[in-house]
C-alpha positions in Angstrom: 51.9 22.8 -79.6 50.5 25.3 -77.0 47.0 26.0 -76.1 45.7 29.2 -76.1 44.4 30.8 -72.8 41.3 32.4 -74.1 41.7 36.1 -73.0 38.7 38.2 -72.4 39.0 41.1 -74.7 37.4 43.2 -72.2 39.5 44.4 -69.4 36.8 45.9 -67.1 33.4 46.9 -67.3 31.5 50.1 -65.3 28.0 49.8 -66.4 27.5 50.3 -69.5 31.1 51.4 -69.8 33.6 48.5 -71.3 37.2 49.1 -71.3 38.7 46.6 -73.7 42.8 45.8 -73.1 43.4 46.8 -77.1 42.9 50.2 -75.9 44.8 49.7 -72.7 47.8 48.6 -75.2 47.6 51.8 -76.9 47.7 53.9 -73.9 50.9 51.3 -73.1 52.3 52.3 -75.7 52.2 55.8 -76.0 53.1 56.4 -72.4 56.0 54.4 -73.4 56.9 56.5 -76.2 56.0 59.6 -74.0 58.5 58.5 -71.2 61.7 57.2 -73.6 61.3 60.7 -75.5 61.5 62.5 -72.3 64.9 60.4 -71.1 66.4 61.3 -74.6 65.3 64.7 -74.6 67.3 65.1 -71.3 70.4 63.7 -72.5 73.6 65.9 -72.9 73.7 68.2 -76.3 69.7 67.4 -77.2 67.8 70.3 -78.5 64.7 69.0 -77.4 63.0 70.3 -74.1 60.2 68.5 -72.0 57.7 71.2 -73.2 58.5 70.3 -76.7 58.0 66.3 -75.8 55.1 66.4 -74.6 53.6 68.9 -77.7 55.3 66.1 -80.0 53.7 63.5 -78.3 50.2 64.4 -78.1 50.1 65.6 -82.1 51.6 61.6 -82.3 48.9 60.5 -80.8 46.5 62.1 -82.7 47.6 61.7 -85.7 48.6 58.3 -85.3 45.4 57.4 -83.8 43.2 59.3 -87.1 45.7 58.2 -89.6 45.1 54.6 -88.2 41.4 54.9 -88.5 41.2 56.5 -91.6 44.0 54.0 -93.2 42.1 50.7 -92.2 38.7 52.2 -93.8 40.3 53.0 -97.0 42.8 50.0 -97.1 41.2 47.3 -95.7 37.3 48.4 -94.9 35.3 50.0 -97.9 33.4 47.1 -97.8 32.0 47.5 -94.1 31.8 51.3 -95.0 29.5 50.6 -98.3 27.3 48.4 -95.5 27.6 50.8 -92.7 28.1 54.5 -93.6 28.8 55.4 -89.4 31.0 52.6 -90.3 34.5 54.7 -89.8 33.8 56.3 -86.7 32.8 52.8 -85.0 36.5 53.1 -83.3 35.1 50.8 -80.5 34.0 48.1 -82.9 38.3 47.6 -83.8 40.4 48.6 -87.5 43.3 50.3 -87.2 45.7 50.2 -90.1 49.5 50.2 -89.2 50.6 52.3 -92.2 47.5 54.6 -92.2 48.9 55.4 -88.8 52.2 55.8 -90.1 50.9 58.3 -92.8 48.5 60.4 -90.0 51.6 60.7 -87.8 53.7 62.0 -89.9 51.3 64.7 -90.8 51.0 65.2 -87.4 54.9 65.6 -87.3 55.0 68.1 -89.9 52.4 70.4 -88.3 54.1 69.7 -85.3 58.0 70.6 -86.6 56.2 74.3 -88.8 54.9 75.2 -84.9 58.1 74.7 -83.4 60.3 75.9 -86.1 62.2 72.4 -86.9 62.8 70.6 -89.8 60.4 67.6 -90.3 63.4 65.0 -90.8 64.8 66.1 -87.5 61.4 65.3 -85.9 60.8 62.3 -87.6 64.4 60.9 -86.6 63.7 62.2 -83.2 60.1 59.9 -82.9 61.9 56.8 -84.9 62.7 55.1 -82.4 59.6 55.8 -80.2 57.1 54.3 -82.2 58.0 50.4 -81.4 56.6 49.9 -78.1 53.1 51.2 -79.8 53.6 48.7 -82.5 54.9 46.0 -79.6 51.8 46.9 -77.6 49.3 46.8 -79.9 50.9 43.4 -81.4 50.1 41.8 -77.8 47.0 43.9 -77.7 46.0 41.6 -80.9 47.1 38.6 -79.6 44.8 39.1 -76.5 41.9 39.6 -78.8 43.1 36.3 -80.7 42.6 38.1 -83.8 45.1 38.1 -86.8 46.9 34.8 -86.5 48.6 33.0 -89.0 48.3 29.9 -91.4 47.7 26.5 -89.9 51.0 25.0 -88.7 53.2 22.0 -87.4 55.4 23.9 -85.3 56.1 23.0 -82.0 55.0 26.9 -80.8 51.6 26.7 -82.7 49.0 27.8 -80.7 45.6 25.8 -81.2 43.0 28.0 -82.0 39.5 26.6 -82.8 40.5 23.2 -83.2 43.1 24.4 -85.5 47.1 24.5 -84.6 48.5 27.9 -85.9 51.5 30.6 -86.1 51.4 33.6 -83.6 51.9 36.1 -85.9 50.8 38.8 -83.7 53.7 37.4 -81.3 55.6 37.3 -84.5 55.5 41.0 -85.4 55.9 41.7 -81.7 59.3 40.5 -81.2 60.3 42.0 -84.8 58.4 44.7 -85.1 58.9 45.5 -81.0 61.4 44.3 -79.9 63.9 44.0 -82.6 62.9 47.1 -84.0 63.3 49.2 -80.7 66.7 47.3 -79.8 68.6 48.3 -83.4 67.0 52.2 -83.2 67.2 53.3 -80.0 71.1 52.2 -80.0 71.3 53.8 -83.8 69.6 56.8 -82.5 72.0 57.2 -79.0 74.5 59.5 -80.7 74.5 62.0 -84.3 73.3 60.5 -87.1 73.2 62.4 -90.7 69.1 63.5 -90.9 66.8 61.1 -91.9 68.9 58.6 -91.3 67.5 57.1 -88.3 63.9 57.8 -90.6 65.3 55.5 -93.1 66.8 52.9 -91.1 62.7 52.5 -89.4 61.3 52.4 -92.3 63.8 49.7 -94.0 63.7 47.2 -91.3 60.1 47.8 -90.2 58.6 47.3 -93.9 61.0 44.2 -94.2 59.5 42.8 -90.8 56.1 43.1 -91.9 56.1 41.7 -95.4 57.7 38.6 -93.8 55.6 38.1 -91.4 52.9 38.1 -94.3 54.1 34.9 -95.6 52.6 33.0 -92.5 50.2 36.0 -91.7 46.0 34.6 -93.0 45.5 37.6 -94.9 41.8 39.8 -94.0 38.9 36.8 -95.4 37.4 39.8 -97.1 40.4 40.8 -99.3 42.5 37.3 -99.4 45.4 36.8 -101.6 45.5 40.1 -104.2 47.7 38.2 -107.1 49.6 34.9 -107.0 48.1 33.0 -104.2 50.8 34.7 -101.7 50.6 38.6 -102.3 48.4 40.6 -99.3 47.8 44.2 -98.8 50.1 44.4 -96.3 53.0 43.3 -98.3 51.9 45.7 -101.2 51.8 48.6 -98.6 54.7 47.8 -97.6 56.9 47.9 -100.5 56.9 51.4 -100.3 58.4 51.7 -97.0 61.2 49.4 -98.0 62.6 51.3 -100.8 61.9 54.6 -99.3 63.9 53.4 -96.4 66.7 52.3 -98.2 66.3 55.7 -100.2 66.7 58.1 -97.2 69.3 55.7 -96.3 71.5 56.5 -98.9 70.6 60.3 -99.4 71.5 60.8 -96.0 75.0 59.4 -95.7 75.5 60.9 -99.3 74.6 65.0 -98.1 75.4 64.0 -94.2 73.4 66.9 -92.8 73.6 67.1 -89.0 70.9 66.1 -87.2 69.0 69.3 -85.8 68.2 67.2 -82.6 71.7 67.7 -81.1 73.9 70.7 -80.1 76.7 71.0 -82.8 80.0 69.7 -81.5 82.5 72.1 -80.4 
C-alpha cells in the first residue's frame, strides 16, 4: 500500500494570479504533440511542412480544448449548469471531457484539412499518434489533483486516500492511454499506412483502454452507475469509438487508399 504525497494543485501563485499544474499538463502535452509532429513532418517523403504543423497544431488546440469544455457540460455537467448558468465558461473551476475533446478536434481538423486542401482522414492519421502525451499528461495532471481515483482496493499499489486504500486509475489510463497508446501508434504510424488506418487503430485501442479502466474507475457521485451496477458514462461513450475503430479498420485495408501524408513511391 502506498501513501499518497498530497500535491498542491496549485503550481504557483502571482497575486491574485494562480497557476494550477492541470493546466501546466496541458501545455505539456501539447508542446509535446507540437514537437513529435514537427520531427515526423521532417522525415523523408512526408507531405507535411513546418508551416502546416504548426496551423494543425494550434486549430488542435482549440478545438480540443472547446470540444473538451463543451463535452464535460453536456455529458457530465448539466446539473452544475442548471445551478450555475456561467457554469460552462468556469474553465478554471476544472471539467474537461475526453471525448468531447475528441469531437471538438476533429472539427477543428476538418476546418483545418478544407484550408489547406487535404483530405480529413489524412489529417486525422497524421495527428493519431500525437494526441497521447495530452491524454498522458493530463492523466498525471489528475492524479496531482487526486481527483478521479478508483474503487477501494487490496492491492499492494493502492494508494491510501482519505483513510481509504484505493486504485490509481488516473495512473491507470496513463500508462494505457499514454504510454501504451503512444508506443503501438507512433511505430504503426512510422511508415504508409492505407488512410484512416492509423484513425482506426486510435480509436480501437484507446476506447478499449478506457472502458477498462471504468471497471475500477468510481464513476462522477453525481451520475453513478447508469444500468446494472457497473455501466458509467464513460464506458457508454465509449462504445462508439470501439466499433468505429474497428470499422475504419477494416474499410481501410479493404479500399487501401494511400495515405496523402507521404510522397507516392517511385
Amino acid at each position: 500500500m502506498l501513501t499518497y504525497p498530497g500535491f498542491n494543485p496549485i503550481a504557483l501563485e502571482l497575486g491574485p494570479v494562480k497557476i494550477h499544474w492541470y493546466g501546466i499538463m496541458y501545455l505539456f502535452g501539447f508542446a509535446a504533440g507540437w514537437w513529435l509532429a514537427r520531427r515526423r513532418a521532417a522525415q523523408p517523403h512526408s507531405t507535411w511542412k513546418p508551416n502546416d504543423v504548426d496551423d494543425f497544431v494550434f486549430f488542435s488546440m482549440v478545438g480540443g480544448i472547446l470540444g473538451g469544455r463543451i463535452g464535460y457540460v453536456l455529458f457530465y455537467g448539466l446539473k452544475f449548469w442548471a445551478l450555475d448558468p456561467w457554469y460552462p465558461v468556469k474553465i478554471w473551476e476544472g471539467g474537461m471531457a475526453i471525448h468531447g475533446g475528441f469531437i471538438g478536434g476533429i472539427a477543428a481538423i476538418c476546418v483545418f484539412a478544407l484550408r489547406r486542401g487535404r483530405r480529413p482522414g489524412d489529417v486525422c492519421d497524421f495527428g493519431a499518434p500525437l494526441v497521447a502525451p495530452g491524454l498522458f499528461f493530463g492523466r498525471i495532471g489528475n492524479f496531482i489533483n487526486s481527483e478521479l481515483w478508483g474503487k477501494v482496493t487490496t492491492v499492494p499499489w493502492g494508494f491510501r486516500v482519505d483513510g481509504q486504500v484505493r486504485h490509481p486509475s488516473q495512473l491507470y489510463e496513463a500508462g494505457l492511454e499514454g504510454l501504451l497508446l503512444f508506443t503501438v501508434m507512433w511505430w504503426f504510424t512510422s511508415r504508409p499506412r492505407p488512410r484512416l488506418a492509423p484513425s482506426g487503430l486510435f480509436l480501437l485501442i484507446y476506447g478499449t483502454a478506457r472502458f477498462l479502466v471504468e471497471f475500477v474507475r468510481v464513476p462522477d457521485q453525481h451520475i453513478g452507475y447508469l444500468a446494472g451496477g457497473w455501466l458509467t458514462e464513460g464506458q457508454l461513450l465509449s462504445v462508439p469509438m470501439i466499433i468505429i475503430g474497428a470499422a475504419f479498420l477494416a474499410w481501410a485495408y479493404r479500399t487501401r487508399a494511400p495515405s496523402g501524408n507521404f510522397t507516392p513511391a517511385r
